[in-house]
N, C-alpha and C positions, 0 to 999 in steps of 0.2 A: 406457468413453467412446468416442462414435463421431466427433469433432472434433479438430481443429487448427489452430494458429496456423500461417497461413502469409505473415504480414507486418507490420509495425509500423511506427512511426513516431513521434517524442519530441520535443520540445520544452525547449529547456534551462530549468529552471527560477531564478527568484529574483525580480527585481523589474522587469516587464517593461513598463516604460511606456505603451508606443504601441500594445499590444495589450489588444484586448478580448475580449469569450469570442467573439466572431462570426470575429473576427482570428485568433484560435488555434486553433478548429475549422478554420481554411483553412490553417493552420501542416501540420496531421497529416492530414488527413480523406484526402486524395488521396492525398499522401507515402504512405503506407498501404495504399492501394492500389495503387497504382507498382509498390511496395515485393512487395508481393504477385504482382505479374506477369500483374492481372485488369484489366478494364475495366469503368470505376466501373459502366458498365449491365450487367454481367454482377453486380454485389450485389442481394442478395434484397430485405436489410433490414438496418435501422441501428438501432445501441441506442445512446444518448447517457445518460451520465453527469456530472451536474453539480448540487451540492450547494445553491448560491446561499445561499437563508438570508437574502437583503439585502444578498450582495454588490454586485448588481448589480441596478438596475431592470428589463432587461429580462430575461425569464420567458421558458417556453415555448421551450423550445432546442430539442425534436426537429426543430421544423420550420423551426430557422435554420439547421441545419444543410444543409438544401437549397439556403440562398444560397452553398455551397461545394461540391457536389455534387446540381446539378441534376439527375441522371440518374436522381437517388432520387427523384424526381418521383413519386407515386401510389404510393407501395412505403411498406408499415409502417415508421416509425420511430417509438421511445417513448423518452421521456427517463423516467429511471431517478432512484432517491436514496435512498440509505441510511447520512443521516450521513458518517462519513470510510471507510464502505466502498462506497459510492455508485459507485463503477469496478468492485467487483468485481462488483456488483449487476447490470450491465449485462453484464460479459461473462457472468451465469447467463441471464440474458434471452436473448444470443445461442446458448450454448449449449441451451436448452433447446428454441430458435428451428430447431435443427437436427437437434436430437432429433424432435423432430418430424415432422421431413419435411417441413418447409413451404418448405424454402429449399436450396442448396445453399453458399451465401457471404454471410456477414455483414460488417457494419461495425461495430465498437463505437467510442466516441468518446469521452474520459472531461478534462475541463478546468473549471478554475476560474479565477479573478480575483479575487485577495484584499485584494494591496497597496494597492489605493487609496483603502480605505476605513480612517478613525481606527483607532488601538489601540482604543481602550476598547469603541468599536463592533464593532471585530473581536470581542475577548473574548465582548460578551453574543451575537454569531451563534453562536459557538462552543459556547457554554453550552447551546443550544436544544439540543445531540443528549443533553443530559443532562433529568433529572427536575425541569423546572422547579417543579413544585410543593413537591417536598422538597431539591431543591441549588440552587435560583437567588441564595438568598442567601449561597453558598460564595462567601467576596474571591477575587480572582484568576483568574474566571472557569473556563473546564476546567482550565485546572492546577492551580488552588486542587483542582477534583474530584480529578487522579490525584496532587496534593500529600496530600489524605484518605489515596490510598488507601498510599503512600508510608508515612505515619507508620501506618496499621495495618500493613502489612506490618513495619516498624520494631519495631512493638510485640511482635509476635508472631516474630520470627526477628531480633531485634537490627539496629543499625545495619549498613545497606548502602551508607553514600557512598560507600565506594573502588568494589565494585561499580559503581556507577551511574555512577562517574566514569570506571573502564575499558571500561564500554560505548560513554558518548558516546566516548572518546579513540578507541576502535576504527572507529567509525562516520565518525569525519571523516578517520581515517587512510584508510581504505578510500574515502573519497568525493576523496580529491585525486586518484584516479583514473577519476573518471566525470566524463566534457566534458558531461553533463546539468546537476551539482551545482550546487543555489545555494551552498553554501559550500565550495571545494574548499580546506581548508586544516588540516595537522594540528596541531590546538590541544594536544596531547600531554595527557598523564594529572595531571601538577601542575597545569595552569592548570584542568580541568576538577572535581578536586577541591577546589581554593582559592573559595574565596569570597572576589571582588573586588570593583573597583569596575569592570568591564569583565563578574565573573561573578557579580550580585548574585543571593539568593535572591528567584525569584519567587512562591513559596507552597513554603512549608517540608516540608520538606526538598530540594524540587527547585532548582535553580540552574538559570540563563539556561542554560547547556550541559545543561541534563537534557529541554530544552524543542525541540520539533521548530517548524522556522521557517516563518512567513506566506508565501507563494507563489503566482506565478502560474505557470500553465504545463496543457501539453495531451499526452496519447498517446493514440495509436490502436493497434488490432489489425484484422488481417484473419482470420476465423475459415472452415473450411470444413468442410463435411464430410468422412468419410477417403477415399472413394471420389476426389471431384476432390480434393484436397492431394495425394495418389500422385504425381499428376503434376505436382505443384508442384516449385518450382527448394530449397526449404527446406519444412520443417515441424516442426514440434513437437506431440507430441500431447499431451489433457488425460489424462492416465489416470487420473485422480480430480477429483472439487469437489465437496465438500460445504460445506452451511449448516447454521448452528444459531444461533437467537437465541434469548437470554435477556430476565429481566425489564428494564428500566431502571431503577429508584431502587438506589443501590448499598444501600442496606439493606435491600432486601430478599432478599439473599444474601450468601454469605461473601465477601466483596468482590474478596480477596487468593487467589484458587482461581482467577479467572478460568474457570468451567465453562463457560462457553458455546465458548470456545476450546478446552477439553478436549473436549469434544462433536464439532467439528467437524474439530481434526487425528483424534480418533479415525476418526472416519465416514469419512477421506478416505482413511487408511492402510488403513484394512482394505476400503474399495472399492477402493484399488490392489494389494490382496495384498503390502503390502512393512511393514517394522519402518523407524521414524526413522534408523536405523542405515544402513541402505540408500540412503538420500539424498545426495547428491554435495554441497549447500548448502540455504539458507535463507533467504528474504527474508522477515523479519516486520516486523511494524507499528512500530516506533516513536517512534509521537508523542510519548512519553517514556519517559527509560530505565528507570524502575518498570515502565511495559509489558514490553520487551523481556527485563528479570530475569523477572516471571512468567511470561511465552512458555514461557523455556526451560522452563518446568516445569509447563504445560500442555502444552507439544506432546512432554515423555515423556524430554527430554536432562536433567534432572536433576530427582532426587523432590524433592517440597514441602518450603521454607525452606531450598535447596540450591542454589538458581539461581544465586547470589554465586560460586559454586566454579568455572560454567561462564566467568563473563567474567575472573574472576581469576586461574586456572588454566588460558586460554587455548584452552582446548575451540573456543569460536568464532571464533577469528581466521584470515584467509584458509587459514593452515595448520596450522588446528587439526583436530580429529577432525569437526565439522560446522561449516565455515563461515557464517556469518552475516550479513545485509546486507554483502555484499561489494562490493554498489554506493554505500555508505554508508547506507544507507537512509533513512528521512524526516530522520534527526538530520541528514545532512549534505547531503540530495538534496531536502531539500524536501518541502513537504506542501499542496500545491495539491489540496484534497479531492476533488473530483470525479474529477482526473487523478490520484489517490495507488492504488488497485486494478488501472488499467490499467496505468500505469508499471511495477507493480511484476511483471505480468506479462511487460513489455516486456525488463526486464532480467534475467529469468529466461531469454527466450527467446536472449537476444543469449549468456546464455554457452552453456545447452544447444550453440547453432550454432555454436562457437565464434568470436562476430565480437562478443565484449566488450571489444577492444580493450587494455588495459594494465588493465581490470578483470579478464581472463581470468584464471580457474580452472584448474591443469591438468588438474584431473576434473572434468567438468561431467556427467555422466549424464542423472542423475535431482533435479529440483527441489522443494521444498515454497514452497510459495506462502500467506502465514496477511497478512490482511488484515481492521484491524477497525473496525467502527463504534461511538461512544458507548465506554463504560469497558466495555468485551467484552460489548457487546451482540448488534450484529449481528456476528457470525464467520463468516468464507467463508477456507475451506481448500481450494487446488488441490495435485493433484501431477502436473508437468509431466514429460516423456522424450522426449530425441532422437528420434524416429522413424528 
């Protein structure tokens, strides 16, 4: 890969009233820049990432983004959407933007606005990144889908709630130390496997804790090519990104294999030259903790109907053999769609540079980056390195 991150900028996530997505693109878009050590007319071009779906009436964000950075005045900007991988979508835009040669500095832009719309309305936008023709009438909307895919998994490798319940515990343990997090607080391993009336089930077998929470919130990156980052004050480089998407209707494949995710950590590891093994940590998807069980075992840390062994057995806790959402990840940092791809590159970058603050790593090297949309449809796999 010939690019680098050479700035960011975040937005704390959770339920953020007085902001809109026009509001939150002016929260990071500059910050980001700043942050970079560029001058907003020194960017090529801007990728904006933003899901909508009905969140919001208003449409067409590439070019709102210009009421927060005029300077992009006549310069390509494209909004991006792929589902809840919709962030990473755009930083492939950027990256590919500089592959290229068309540019030497990009902006990528990645935010949603979820809160303000009903539950029940939330559900059915949510629904749309699945196969409405054959899952729309799953109760419980997307969770009812990764509650399917929960009880197939169930069926075929036995009961996983301790599992699923030491993921989420891990994920909001690790998230009480990210000043990003919508929920910074450690709900411990009993209350996450108990079924309350605080943890009710919301499509069986998943519990309110196995559920990644409604969000609003925005990041940004500054992307350059490696030639100027050299002389940047920071950099992180991409030394791998791949995609792979699969089909959509979850029955039209093994549902619980998650391939499309195998697909793409493979493409990515072996365009990095490196084995999982070599990784310093992990930030994966987990819009819930069925996801983040099958990760481990698409992205190669434990074989098929084995993945239980990694969160149980400690493999992924800040100090285990690969760490994992160390930032807490969507379970306890929020899942604002369109900002969920770039965030997630945001805090891969904050440890690489060591400036993660009380989230810090004491080995941050080398990052895996797995980010997805739909029930592993669209898969973008980065692997990020200190430069």
């Amino acid at each position: 890969m010939t690019a680098c991150i050479v700035g960011w900028a975040h937005t704390p996530f959770g339920k953020l009233e007085d902001l809109d997505i026009e509001s939150l693109f002016g929260r990071v878009a500059l910050a980001a820049i700043h942050d970079a050590g560029v001058e907003p007319a020194e960017v090529d071009a801007a990728f904006v990432g933003v899901f909508n779906g009905g969140f919001s009436k208003q449409d067409f964000f590439a070019s709102l983004l210009l009421q927060t950075v005029p300077e992009l005045r006549f310069k390509p900007t494209t909004r991006y959407e792929n589902a809840c991988a919709t962030g990473s979508a755009a930083i492939h835009g950027a990256l590919d933007f500089i592959a290229a040669k068309r540019g030497r500095i990009a902006l990528v832009v990645g935010a949603e606005k979820m809160t303000a719309t009903p539950g029940p309305q939330v559900g059915d936008i949510l629904l749309s990144a699945s196969h409405r023709r054959t899952e729309g009438e799953i109760p419980a909307g997307f969770a009812g889908v990764f509650g399917r895919i929960a009880e197939a998994y169930f069926q075929r490798h036995g009961d996983q709630s301790d599992a699923l319940a030491a993921i989420a515990a891990k994920n909001h343990r690790n998230g009480v130390a990210n000043p990003f997090a919508q929920m910074r607080k450690d709900l411990g391993f009993a209350f996450c496997r108990a079924e309350s009336e605080k943890n009710p089930y919301v499509a069986r077998p998943l519990k309110r804790t196995d559920c990644s929470l409604v969000s609003d919130g925005a990041a940004a990156l500054v992307i350059a090519d490696e030639e100027t980052a050299s002389a940047m004050a920071k950099r992180v480089r991409f030394r791998a990104a791949a995609q792979a998407t699969d089909m959509m209707p979850i029955a039209a494949r093994d549902i619980i294999r998650f391939e499309g995710a195998r697909a793409a950590w493979g493409r990515a590891l072996d365009q990095a030259g490196l084995a999982l093994s070599d990784l310093s940590f992990v930030e994966t998807h987990d819009c819930f903790t069925i996801a983040e069980l099958i990760e481990y075992e698409a992205m190669g840390l434990a074989p098929e109907g084995q993945g239980a062994r990694a969160a149980l057995e400690g493999w992924t806790a800040k100090d285990g053999r690969l760490p994992v959402n160390p930032s807490g990840g969507l379970k306890s940092k929020g899942h604002p769609i369109g900002a969920t791809g770039v965030s997630m590159h945001v805090m891969a970058a904050m440890q690489l540079t060591g400036q993660a603050g009380e989230m810090q790593l004491p080995k941050a090297d080398l990052a895996g980056v797995f980010n997805m949309g739909g029930a592993a449809v669209a898969n973008y796999c980065s692997v990020l390195e200190r430069a």
